[in-house]
N, C-alpha and C positions, 0 to 999 in steps of 0.2 A: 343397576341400570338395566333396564327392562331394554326388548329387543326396538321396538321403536324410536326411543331416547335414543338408545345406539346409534342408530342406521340413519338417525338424523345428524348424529355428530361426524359421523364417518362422512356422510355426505358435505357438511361446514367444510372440512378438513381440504376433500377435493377440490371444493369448490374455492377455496383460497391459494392452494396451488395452480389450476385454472388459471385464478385471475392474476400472480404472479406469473403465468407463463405469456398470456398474453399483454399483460402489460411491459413484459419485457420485450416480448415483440416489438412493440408499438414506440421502444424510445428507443429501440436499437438501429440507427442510420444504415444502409447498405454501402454507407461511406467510410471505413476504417479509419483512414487518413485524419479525416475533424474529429475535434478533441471536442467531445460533450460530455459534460459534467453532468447534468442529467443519469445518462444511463452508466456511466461509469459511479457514481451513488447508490444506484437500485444494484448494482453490480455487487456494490459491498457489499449492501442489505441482505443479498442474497443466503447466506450463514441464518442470518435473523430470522426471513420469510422461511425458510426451510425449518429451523430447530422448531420455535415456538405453535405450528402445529403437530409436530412429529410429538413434542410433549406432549399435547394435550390429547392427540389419538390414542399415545401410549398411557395415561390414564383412563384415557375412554374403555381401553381396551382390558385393563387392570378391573373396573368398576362393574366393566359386563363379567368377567372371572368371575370375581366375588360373589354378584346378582346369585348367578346360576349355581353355584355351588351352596348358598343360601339355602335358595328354594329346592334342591338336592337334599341335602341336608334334613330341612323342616319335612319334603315328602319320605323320608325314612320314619321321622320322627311321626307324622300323621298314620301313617300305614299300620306301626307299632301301636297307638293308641287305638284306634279301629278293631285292629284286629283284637287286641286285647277286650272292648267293649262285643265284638261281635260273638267272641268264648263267653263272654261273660250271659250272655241270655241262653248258654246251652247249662249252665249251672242249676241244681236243684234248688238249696238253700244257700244262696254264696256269703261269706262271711262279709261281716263290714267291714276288714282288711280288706278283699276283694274289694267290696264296693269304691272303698276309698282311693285304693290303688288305679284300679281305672278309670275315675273320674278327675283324677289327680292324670292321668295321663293326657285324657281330653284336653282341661283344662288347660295344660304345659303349650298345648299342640294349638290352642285356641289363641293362646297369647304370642306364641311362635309366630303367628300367621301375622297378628298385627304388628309387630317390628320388621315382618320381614316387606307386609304390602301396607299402602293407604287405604283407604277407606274405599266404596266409590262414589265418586260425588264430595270427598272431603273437602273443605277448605276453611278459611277461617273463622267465619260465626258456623260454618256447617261440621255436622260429624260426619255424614256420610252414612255408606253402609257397606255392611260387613263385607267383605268377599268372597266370604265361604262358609254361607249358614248353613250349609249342608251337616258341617264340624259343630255346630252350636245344638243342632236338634239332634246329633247322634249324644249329645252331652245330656241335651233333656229326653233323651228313652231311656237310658242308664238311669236317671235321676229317676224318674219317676216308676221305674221299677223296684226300687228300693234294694233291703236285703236279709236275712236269714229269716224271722219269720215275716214279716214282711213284705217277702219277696213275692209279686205275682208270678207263680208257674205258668197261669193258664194266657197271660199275659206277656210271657217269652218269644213265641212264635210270632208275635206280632211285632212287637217291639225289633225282633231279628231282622222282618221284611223292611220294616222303614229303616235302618241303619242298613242295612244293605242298597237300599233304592234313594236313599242320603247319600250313600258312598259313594254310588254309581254317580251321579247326580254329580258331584264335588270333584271327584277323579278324574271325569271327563273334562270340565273346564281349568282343573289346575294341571293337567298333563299335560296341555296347550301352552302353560309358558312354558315348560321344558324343553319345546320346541325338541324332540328324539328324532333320532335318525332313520334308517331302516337298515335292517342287520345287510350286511354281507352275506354270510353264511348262516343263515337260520339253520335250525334240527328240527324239523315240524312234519309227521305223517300226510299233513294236509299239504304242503309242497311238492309241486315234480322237481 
């Protein structure tokens, strides 16, 4: 459950306590004395109006856990394939184990992406698109540098800057669902 989905449910959740609170207001008489069945009803309910959003916050809240530790997760596993592809253009002649092995990494990381997000723009006769081509064309510099003889040398240094400026590119916008903190205690020369 992405941060939005969230902060929309958490919002539902308020806003039915809200209206439980003021509707109890609104049938409760400042009269003790008369017996109104009305608010002694809503009085029971009370148990009811309280549990049945407190569950469904508590999955909301379960749903967003998971979300994040997802996309955690998948940015270890993306970081690993990258970096793997970005040694991979400092290689002379890399073996097609090499080859395989890293695009086999990509690949993992590609498909990662799509169980973990939707498409954008998916829906039902639509596929959408990708979220993170940055992940697909670091896939096609790899490929198209091939490998052992094969392998373009003079064609590395290139190939390096665009999978680096892919990386950049993808890094920045998937670091943003992460929504990260700001340290406490950093260790940075750059710091007073």
């Amino acid at each position: 459950m992405n941060e939005k989905i969230f902060r929309w449910n958490v919002f539902l959740v308020i806003s039915v306590y809200v209206v439980a609170i003021i509707i109890g207001i609104k049938l409760r008489k400042p009269d003790i004395s008369c017996d109104d069945h009305t608010y002694t009803t809503f009085k029971d309910l009370i148990p009811l109006v309280i549990a049945i959003p407190a569950a469904w916050l508590g999955y909301c809240f379960q749903r967003r856990q998971s979300y994040l530790k997802d996309i955690r997760d998948l940015w270890s596993k993306m970081v690993a394939a990258v970096q793997d592809a970005i040694q991979y253009t400092h290689l002379n002649a890399p073996a097609q184990s090499d080859y395989a092995r890293v695009l086999k990494g990509l690949s993992i990381a590609i498909d990662e992406v799509r169980g973990v997000f939707a498409n954008v723009g998916e829906a039902e006769q639509q596929v959408g698109i990708f979220p993170f081509e940055g992940l697909k064309a670091i896939y096609q510099e790899i490929s198209a540098l091939g490998f052992e003889k094969g392998f373009s040398q003079h064609r590395a240094p290139v190939a390096r800057k665009e999978i680096l400026e892919s990386w950049t590119n993808l890094r920045r916008g998937y670091l943003k669902e992460l929504k990260r903190g700001i340290p406490i205690s950093a260790d940075s020369p750059f710091l007073d």
